[in-house]
C-alpha positions in Angstrom: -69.8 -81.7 13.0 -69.2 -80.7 16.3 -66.2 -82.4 17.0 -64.8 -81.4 13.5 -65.3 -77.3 14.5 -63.8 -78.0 18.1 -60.7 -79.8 15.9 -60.5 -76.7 13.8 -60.2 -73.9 16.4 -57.6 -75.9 18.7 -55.9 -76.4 15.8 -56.0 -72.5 14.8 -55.2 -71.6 18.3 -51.8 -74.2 18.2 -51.2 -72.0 14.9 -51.5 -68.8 16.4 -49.9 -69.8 19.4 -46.8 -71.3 17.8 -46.5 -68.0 15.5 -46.5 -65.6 18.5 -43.5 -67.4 20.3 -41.6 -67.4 17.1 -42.4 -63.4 16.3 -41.1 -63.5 20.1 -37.8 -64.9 19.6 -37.3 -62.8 16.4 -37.8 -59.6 17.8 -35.0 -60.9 20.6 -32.5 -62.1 18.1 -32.9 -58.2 16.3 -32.0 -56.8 19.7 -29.2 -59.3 20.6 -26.2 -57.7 21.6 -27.1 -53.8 21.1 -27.3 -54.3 17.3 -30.5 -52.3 17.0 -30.0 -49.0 14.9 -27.7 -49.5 11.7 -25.0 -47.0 11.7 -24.4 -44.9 8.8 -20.6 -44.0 7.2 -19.7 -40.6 6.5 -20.0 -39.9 2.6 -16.3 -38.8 2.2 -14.9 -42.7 3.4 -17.2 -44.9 1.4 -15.4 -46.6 -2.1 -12.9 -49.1 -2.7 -9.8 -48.3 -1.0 -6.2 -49.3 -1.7 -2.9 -49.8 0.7 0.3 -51.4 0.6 1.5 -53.8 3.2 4.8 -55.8 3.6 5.0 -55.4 0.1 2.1 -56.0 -1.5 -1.1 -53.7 -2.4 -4.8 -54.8 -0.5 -8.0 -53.4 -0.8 -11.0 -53.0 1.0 -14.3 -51.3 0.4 -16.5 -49.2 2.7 -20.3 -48.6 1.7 -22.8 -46.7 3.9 -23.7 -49.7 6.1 -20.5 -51.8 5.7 -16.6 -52.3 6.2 -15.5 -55.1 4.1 -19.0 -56.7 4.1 -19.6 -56.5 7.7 -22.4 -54.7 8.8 -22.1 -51.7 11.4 -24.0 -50.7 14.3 -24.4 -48.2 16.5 -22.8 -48.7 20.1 -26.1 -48.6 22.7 -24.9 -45.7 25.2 -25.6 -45.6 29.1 -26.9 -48.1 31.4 -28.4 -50.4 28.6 -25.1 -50.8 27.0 -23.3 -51.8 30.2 -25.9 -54.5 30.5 -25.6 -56.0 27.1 -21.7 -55.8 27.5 -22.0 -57.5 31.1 -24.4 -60.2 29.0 -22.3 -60.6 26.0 -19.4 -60.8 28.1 -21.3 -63.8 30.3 -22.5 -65.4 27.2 -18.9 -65.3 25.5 -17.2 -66.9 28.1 -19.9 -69.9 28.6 -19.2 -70.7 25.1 -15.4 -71.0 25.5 -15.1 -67.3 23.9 -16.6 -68.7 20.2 -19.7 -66.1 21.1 -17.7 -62.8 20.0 -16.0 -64.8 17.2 -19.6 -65.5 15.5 -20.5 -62.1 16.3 -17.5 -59.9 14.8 -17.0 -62.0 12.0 -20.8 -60.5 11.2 -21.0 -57.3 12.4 -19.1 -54.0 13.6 -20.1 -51.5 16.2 -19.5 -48.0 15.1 -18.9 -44.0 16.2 -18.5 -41.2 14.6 -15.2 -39.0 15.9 -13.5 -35.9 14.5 -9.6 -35.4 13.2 -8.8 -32.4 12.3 -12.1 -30.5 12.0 -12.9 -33.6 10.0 -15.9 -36.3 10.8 -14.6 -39.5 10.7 -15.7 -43.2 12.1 -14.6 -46.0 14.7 -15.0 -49.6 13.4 -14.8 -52.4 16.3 -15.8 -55.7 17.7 -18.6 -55.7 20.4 -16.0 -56.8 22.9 -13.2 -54.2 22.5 -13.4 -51.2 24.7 -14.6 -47.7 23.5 -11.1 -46.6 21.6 -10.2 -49.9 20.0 -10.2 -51.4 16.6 -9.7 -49.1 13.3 -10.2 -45.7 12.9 -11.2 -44.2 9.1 -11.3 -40.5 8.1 -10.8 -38.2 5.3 -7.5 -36.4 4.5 -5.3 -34.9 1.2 -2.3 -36.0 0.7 0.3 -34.6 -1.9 1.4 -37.4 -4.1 4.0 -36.5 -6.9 2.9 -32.6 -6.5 -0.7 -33.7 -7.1 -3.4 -32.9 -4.0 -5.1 -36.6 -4.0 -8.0 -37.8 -1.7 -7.2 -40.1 0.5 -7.9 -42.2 3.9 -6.0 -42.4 7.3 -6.4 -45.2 8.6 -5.4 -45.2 12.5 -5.6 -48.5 14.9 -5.5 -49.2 18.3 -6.8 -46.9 21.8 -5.4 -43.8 20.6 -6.2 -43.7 16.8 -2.2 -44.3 16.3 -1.4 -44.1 12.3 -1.5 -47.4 10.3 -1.7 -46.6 7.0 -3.1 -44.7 4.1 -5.2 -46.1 1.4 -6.2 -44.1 -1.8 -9.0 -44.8 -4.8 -6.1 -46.4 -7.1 -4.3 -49.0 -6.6 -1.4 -46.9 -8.5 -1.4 -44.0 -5.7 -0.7 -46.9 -3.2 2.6 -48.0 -4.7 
């Protein structure tokens, strides 16, 4: 009997044990990288948006989390994000640079920035430097005499025009 109840607790501690290095390593992966607080798109750029390029009309969609499906976060500012740049830079180039490729086909960091008196946001890779990767934000445009809503979309360090996309996939022709 006694053996049995001494089997019983070690085998509850092993449990417990085991459960708290796991919770452990999940609370790590969360905070991997800086991706800790979900960043959150201003109202005025979410929907499915149309373009044309070389030709032919794309589309993508922006939702209040995502752009294209991938999942923004907000950049970690200061000290703390110099350190998980320095790490994720480290980490990247141990694994022959196949780190940032896993890591931006998932997820986005984000900031908000303004254009014209209007709020717009910053959508790049956790590598690229503050000022990089695509740039969405609000504008009217006058299409056939007709005010339409529409989105600049800017690339590059100095939010340098791309494009415009627009709700229907008519405006973009």
């Amino acid at each position: 009997m006694k053996k049995k109840v001494v089997i019983f607790f070690t085998a509850l501690l092993v449990i417990l044990g085991l459960a708290s290095v796991n919770t452990q390593k999940a609370k790590a992966a969360t905070n991997t990288w800086g991706a800790k607080e979900v960043f959150t798109t201003p109202k005025s750029t979410r929907g499915t948006w149309y373009y044309k390029e070389k030709g032919k009309v794309k589309k993508f969609s922006i939702t209040a989390h995502t752009v294209n499906g991938l999942k923004l976060y907000k950049r970690l500012k200061g000290k703390t994000g110099d350190k998980i740049d320095s790490k994720f830079a480290e980490e990247n180039e141990k694994s022959d640079f196949k780190l940032e490729e896993k890591v931006s086909t998932s997820k986005l960091e984000a900031y908000t920035f303004k254009y014209r008196g209007v709020t717009g946001f910053n959508a790049n890779g956790w590598l690229a430097p503050t000022g990089n990767g695509f740039y969405y934000v609000s504008v009217k445009r006058t299409i056939k005499g007709k005010k339409v809503n529409a989105l600049r979309v800017g690339e590059g360090a100095g939010n340098y025009f791309a494009y415009y996309a627009y709700k229907k996939a008519s405006l973009a022709k």
